[in-house]
C-alpha angles and dihedrals in degrees: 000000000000120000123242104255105170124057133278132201129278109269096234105202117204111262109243117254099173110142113255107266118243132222119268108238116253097022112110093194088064094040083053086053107039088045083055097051091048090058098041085059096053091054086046099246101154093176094064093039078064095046089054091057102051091044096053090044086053095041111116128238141190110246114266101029118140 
């Protein structure tokens, strides 16, 4: 097979527009998280805004928990 030698445009991947997750209630690791990423907002840190929502969209839970 030939390589590609001339260019090629740019790949252009869809921006994510899922909604923030929320805490769960009664769970203290998402309150942590949720009260983080409320405070990263404020200072503007938009890179640990998005930590905290990947963290609180991965973090387990038992079935059946609100």
């Amino acid at each position: 097979m030939k390589p590609i030698t001339y260019a090629q445009p740019p790949v252009e991947l869809p921006l994510r527009t899922d909604p923030e997750p929320g805490p769960v209630a009664g769970c203290g690791v998402c309150a942590a998280l949720a009260a983080e990423r409320r405070e990263a907002r404020l200072r503007g840190d938009r890179s640990t805004v998005s930590d905290c929502n990947v963290e609180l969209r991965n973090h387990p839970h038992p079935k059946g928990a609100a």
